[in-house]
N, C-alpha and C positions, 0 to 999 in steps of 0.2 A: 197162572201167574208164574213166569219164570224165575226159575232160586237165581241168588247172586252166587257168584265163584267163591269159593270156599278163601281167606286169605292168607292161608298154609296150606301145604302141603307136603307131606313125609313120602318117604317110599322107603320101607325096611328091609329090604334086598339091595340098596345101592351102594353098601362099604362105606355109605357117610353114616356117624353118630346121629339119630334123629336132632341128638341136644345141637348136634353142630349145624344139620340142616335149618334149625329155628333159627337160630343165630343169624344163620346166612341171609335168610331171607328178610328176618326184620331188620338187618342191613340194607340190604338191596332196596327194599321199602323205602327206609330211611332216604337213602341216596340219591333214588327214582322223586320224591317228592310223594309218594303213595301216603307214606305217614310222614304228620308233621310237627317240628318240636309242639308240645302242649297235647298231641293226641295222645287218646287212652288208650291201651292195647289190651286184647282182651283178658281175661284173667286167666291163670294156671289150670282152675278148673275146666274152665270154658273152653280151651283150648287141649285140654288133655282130654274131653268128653269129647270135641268134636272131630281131632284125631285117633283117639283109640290109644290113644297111649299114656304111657306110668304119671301123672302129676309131679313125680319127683325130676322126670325128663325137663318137664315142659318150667317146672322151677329152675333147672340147673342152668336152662337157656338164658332165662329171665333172669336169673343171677347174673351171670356171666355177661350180658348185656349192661348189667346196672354197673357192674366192675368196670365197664371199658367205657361207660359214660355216654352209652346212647339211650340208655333209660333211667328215667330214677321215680324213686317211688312220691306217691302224693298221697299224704296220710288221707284217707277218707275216701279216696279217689280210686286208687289202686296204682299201676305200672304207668310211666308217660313217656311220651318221647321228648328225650332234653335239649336244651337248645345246645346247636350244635359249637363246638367251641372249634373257630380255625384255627391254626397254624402257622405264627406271625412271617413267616418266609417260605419262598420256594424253595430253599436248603431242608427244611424243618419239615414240607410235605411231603418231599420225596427221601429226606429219612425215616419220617412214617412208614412209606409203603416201600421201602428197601427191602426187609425182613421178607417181605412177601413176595415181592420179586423174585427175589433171591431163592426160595423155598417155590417157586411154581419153576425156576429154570433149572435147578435141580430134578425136580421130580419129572419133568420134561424130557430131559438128557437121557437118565434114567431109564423109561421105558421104550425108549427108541426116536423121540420125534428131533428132527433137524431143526437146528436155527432155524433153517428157513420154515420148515412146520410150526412152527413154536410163533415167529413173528408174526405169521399168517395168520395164526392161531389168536394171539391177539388182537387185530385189527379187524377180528371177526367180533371178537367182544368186545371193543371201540363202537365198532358199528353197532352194536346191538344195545348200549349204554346211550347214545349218544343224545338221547332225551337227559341225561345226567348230568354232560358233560356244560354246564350253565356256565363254571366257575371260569375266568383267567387266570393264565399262567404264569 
């Protein structure tokens, strides 16, 4: 009987925080439609057992997600994914994700890539999202 794919995955040689790799990815999740508000996510233990890694990581993740409102907890239940709260304007979404923008064309410049690498660059991960991309603009 073949196993299913594991639903995280860490790599502790890649210069990302594991907590922030958790992060990223029950985002991605989130986004993808993979998890959806009302699912349970597995728990701190469960998830630091079947990573290898400290419980206090895999809490800091799950904090850090319940801070920014994409989990919140269900007495009895455990961690869930929250219904997602939009963003009453297209001013208000793309001041969301400015900060980020703005912090990946930085870090971009930075280690060498051009505009034009950097554009490219995203319209590779446009392409790669674009099961995601449901919402109008």
């Amino acid at each position: 009987m073949p196993r299913s794919q594991p639903l995280f995955v860490v790599h502790a040689s890649s210069g990302v925080p594991i907590y922030r790799q958790l992060v990223d990815q029950v985002e991605t999740l989130v986004a993808g439609g993979r998890l959806r508000p009302g699912d349970l996510v597995p728990s701190v233990r469960q998830v630091a057992a079947a990573l290898g890694v400290n419980p206090m990581t895999v809490s800091k993740a799950w904090s850090r997600l319940e801070a920014d409102g994409v989990l919140i907890r269900d007495r009895g239940r455990g961690m869930v994914v929250a219904q997602r709260q939009e963003p009453a304007s297209l001013a208000d979404r793309r001041e969301e994700v400015r900060p980020l923008v703005d912090r990946a064309v930085t870090h971009a410049l930075h280690i060498g890539l051009t505009p034009t690498q950097l554009v490219a660059l995203v319209r590779e991960s446009l392409e790669e999202h674009r099961s995601c991309m449901h919402r109008p603009s």
